[in-house]
C-alpha positions as CSV (number, residue, x, y, z in Angstrom):
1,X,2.5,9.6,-13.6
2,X,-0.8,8.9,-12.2
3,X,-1.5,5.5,-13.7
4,X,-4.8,6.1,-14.7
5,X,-3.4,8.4,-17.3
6,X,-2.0,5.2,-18.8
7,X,-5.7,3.2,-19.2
8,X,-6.7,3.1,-22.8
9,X,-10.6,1.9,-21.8
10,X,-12.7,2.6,-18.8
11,X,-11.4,0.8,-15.8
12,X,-12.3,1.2,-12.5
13,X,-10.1,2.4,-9.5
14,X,-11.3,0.1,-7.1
15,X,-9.0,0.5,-3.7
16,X,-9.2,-2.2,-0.8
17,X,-10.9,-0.8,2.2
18,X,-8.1,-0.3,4.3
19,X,-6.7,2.6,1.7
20,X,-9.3,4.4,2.2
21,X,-7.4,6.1,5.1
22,X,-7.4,9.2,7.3
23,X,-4.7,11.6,7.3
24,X,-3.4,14.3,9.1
25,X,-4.8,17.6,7.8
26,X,-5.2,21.2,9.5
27,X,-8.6,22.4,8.7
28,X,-9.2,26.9,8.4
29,X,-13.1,27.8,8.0
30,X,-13.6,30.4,5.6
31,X,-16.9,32.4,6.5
32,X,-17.9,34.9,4.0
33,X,-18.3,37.7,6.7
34,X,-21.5,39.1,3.9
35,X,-23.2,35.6,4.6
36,X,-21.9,33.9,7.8
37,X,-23.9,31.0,7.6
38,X,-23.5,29.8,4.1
39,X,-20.1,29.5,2.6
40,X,-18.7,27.4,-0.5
41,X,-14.8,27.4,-1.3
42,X,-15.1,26.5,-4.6
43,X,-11.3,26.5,-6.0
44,X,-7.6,27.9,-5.1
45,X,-4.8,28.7,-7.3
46,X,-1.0,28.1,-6.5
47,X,-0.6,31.8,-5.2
48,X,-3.4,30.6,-2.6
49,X,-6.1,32.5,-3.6
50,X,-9.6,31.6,-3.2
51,X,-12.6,31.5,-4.9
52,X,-16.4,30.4,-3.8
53,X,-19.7,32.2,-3.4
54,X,-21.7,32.8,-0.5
55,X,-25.9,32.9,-0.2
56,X,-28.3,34.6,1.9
57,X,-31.0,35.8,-0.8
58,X,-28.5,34.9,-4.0
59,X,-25.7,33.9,-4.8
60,X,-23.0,35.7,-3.7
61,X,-19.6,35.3,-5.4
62,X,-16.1,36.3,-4.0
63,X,-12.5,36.4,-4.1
64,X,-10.2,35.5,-0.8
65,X,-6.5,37.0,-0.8
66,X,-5.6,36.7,2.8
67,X,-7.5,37.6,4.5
68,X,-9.6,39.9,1.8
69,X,-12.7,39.0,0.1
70,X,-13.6,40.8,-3.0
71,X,-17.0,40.4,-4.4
72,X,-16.9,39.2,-8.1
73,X,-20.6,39.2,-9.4
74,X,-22.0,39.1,-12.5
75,X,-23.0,42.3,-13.6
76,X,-27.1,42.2,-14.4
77,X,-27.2,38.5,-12.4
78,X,-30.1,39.1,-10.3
79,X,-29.9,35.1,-9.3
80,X,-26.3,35.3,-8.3
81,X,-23.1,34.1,-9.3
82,X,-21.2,31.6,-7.9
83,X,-17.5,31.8,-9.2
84,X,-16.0,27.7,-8.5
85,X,-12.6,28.2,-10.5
86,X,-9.2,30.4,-10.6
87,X,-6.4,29.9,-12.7
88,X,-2.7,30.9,-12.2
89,X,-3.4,34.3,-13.4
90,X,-6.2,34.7,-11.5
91,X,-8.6,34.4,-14.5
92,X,-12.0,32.2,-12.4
93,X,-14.8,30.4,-14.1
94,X,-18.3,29.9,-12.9
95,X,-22.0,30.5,-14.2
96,X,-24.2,32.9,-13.1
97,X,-28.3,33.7,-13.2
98,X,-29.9,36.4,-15.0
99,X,-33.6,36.4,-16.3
100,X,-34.2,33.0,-15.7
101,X,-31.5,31.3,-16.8
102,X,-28.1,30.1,-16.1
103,X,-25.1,30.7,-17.8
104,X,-21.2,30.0,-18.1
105,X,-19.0,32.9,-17.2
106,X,-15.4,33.5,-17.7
107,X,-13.6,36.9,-15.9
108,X,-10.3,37.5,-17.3
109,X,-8.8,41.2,-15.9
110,X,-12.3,42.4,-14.6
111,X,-14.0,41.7,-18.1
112,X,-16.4,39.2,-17.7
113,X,-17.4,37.2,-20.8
114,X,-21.0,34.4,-21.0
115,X,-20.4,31.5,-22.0
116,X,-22.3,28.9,-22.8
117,X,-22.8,26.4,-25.6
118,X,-25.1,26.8,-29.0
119,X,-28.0,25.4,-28.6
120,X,-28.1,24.2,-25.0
121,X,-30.4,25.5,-22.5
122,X,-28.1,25.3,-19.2
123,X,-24.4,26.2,-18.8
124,X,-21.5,25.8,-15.9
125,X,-17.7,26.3,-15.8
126,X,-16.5,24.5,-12.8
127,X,-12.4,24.8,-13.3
128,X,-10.1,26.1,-15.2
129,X,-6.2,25.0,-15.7
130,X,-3.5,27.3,-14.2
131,X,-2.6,28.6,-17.4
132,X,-5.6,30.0,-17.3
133,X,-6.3,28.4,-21.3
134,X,-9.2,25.6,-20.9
135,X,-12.1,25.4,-18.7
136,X,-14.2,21.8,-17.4
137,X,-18.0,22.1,-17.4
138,X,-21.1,20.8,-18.7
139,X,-24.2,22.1,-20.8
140,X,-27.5,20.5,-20.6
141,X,-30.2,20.0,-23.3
142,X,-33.9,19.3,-23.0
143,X,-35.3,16.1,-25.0
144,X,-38.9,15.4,-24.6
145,X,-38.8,17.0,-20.7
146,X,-35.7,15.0,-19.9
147,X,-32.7,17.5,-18.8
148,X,-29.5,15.6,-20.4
149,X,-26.1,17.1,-18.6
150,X,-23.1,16.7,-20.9
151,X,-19.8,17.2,-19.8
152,X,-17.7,19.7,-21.8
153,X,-14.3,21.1,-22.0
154,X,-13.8,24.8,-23.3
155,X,-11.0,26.5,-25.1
156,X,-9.7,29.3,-27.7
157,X,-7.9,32.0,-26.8
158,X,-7.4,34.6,-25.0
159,X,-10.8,36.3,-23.1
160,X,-12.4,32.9,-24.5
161,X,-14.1,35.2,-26.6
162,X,-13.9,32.2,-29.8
163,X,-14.8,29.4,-27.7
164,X,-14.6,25.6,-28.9
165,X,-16.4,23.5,-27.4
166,X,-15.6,19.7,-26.7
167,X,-18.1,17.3,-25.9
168,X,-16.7,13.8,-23.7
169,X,-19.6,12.7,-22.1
170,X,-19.4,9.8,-25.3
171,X,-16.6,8.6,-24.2
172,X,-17.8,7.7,-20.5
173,X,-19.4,4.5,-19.4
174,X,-22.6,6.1,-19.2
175,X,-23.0,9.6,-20.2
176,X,-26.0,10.5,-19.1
177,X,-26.0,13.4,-16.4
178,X,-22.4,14.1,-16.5
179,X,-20.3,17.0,-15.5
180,X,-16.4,18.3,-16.2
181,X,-15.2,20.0,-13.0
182,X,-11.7,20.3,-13.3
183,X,-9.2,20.2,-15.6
184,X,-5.1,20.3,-15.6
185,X,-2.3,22.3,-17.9
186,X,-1.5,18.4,-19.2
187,X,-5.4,18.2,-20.4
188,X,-6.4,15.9,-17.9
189,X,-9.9,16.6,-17.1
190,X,-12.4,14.7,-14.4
191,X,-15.5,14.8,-13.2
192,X,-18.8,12.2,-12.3
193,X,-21.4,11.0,-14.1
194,X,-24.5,8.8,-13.1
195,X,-24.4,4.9,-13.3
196,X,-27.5,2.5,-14.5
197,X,-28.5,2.7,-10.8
198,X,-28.8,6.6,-10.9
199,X,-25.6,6.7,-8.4
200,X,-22.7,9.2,-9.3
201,X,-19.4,7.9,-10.2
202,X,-16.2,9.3,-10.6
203,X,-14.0,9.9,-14.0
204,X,-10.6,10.8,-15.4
205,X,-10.2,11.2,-19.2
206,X,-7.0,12.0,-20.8
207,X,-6.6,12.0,-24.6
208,X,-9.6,9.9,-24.6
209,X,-8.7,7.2,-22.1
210,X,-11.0,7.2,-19.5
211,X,-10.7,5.7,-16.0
212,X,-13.4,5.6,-13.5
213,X,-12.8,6.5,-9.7
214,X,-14.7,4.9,-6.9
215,X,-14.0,5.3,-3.4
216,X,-14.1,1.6,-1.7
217,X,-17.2,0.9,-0.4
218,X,-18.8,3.9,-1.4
219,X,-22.1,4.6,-2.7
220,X,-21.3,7.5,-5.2
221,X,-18.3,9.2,-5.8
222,X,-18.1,12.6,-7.4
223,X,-14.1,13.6,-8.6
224,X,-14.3,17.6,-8.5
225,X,-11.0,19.0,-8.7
226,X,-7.2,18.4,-10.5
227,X,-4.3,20.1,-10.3
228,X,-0.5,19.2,-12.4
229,X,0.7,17.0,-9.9
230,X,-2.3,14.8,-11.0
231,X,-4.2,15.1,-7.4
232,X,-8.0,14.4,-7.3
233,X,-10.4,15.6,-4.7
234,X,-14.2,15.5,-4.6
235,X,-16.6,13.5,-2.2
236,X,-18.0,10.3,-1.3
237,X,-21.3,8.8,-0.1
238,X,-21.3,6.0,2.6
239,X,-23.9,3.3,3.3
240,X,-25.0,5.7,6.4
241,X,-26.0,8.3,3.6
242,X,-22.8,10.5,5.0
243,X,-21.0,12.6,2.3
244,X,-17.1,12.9,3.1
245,X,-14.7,15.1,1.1
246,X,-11.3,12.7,-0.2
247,X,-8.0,13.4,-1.7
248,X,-7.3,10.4,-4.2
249,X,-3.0,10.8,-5.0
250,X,-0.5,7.9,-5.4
251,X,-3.4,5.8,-5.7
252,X,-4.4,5.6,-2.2
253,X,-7.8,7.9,-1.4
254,X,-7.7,10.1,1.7
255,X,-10.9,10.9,3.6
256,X,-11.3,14.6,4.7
257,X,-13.8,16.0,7.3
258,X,-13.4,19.2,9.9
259,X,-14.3,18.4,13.1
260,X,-17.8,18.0,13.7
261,X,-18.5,18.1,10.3
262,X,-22.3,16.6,9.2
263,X,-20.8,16.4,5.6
264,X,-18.0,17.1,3.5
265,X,-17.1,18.0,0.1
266,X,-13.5,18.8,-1.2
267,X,-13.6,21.0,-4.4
268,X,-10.3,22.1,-5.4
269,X,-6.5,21.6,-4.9
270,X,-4.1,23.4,-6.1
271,X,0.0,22.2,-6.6
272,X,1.2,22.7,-3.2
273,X,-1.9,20.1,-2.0
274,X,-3.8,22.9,-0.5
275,X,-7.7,21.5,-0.3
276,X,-10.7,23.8,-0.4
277,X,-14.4,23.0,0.1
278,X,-16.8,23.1,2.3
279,X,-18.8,20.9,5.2
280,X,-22.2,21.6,7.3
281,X,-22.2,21.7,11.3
282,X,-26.1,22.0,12.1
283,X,-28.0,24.4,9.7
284,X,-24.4,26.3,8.5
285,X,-22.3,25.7,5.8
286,X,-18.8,27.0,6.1
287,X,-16.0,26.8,3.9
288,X,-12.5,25.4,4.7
289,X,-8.8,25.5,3.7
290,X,-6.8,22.4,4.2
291,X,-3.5,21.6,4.3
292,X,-1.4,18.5,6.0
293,X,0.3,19.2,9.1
294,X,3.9,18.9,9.2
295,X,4.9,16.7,12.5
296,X,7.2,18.7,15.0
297,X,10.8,16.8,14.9
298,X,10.1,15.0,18.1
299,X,7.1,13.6,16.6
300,X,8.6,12.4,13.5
301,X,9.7,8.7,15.0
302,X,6.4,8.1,16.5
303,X,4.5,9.0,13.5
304,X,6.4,7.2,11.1
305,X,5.8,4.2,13.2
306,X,1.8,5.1,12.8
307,X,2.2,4.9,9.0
308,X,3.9,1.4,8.8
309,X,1.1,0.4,10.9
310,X,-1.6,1.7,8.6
311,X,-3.1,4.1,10.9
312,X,-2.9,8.2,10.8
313,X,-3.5,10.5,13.9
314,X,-6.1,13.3,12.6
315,X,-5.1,16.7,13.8
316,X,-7.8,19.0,12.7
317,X,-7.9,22.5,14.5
318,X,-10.6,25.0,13.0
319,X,-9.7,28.4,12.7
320,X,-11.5,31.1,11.0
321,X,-10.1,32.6,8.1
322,X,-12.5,35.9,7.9
């Protein structure tokens, strides 16, 4: 077990330096072939499917089976969709913008169903569990011009067509600005909110206990994505202003950037430890698929020998998905 499931009050994850490591990863770019120079992978479920949006004019949300994309878009969303989440079932979470305002979604079997909490102005589903029966999110309220963000988990049954809604940004250090974005099938839900300093930190909150994630020497850290095995992934801000995507699991944190990347974020993992996200090189954004490369045999003595000695050779091909 992940021992920050075992904290019963905030604590933070501070890592030495030297955890903070590089590992081997092969890196695929995902290029929505609609919008070729703007792709988010948003989330993957253990059948490897993918999920993420692309933009030219508006959002643009889609599916990836194989090689496949399938557009899923709201119907009536003249802002766009972007679809960030996919279950087991294939059941995906997102929000999309119609009239002027932006709303939750869930899609269960083609049917797609709003949802966003009472009285809030501002709605997002960023993950859902693999069972497909609780989503991670946030709502926002306006008091006296201030936009509040609260984070918020979602359940109730199938289609989520009863909703309930439950608020945890109370039980955060700070819970102003705050965002769910992913939660497990054990309940495990994480996210960020914003410190006294306006500078993101990272959370875990299980039954309540909440742990906070920082990656060492870090700016800000933002935790975006779970899956069962208890795996976190999300990004960090150096003190050069770089954002890096990172895998946090058996408490070391694992920085991940593609090749010529000018910044990074990791947004979901699924239980086999394949990464999605999505990194800029000059004015493009593509998407990417990672997974850790597997040494050949005749490798194997040499890079065991790297690990004892702290340090990782990064193997990091790019090959284009679509």
């Amino acid at each position: 077990m992940n021992p920050c499931t075992k904290a019963i009050a905030a604590a933070c994850l501070l890592i030495s330096a030297s955890e903070a490591t590089r590992a081997a990863y092969v890196f695929q770019d995902i290029v929505d072939p609609l919008n070729p120079t703007f792709t988010q992978a948003l989330g993957i479920n253990n059948a490897g499917t993918v999920v993420g949006y692309g933009n030219a004019d508006v959002f643009n949300g889609f599916q990836l089976s194989g090689a496949v994309f399938t557009r899923q878009n709201v119907p009536g969303a003249d802002g766009g969709t972007q679809v960030v989440g996919i279950s087991g079932t294939g059941a995906t979470v997102g929000f999309y913008v119609g009239g002027g305002l932006t709303n939750g979604f869930a899609q269960i079997g083609g049917t797609f169903v709003t949802v966003d909490q009472p009285g809030t102005a501002f709605n997002q589903l960023l993950g859902i569990n693999q069972s497909g029966a609780t989503a991670a999110g946030y709502a926002s309220t306006d008091a006296g011009g201030a936009v509040l963000q609260k984070a918020m988990t979602v359940s109730g049954g199938p289609q989520f067509s009863g909703p309930v809604f439950t608020n945890i940004d109370a039980l955060l250090p700070a819970n102003t600005n705050s965002q769910a974005t992913g939660v497990n099938n054990a309940g495990t839900v994480v996210g960020f909110f914003q410190d006294a300093a306006g500078n993101s930190m990272g959370f875990m909150e299980t039954m309540g206990a909440v742990s906070t994630l920082a990656v060492p020497l870090a700016v800000s850290t933002q935790a975006l994505g779970i899956n069962d095995l208890g795996d976190i992934v999300g990004d960090y801000v150096d003190v050069a202003d770089v954002m890096h995507g990172f895998e946090y699991t058996a408490g070391h944190y694992i920085t991940l950037d593609p090749n010529g990347s000018g910044g990074t974020t990791a947004n979901g993992i699924n239980d086999l430890g394949q990464i999605v996200g999505f990194y800029t090189v000059g004015e493009n954004t593509l998407g990417f698929l990672a997974q850790q490369a597997v040494p050949e045999p005749a490798t194997l003595p040499l890079a065991a020998l790297a690990m004892l000695a702290g340090v990782v050779a990064t193997r990091r091909p790019r090959n284009r998905i679509a």
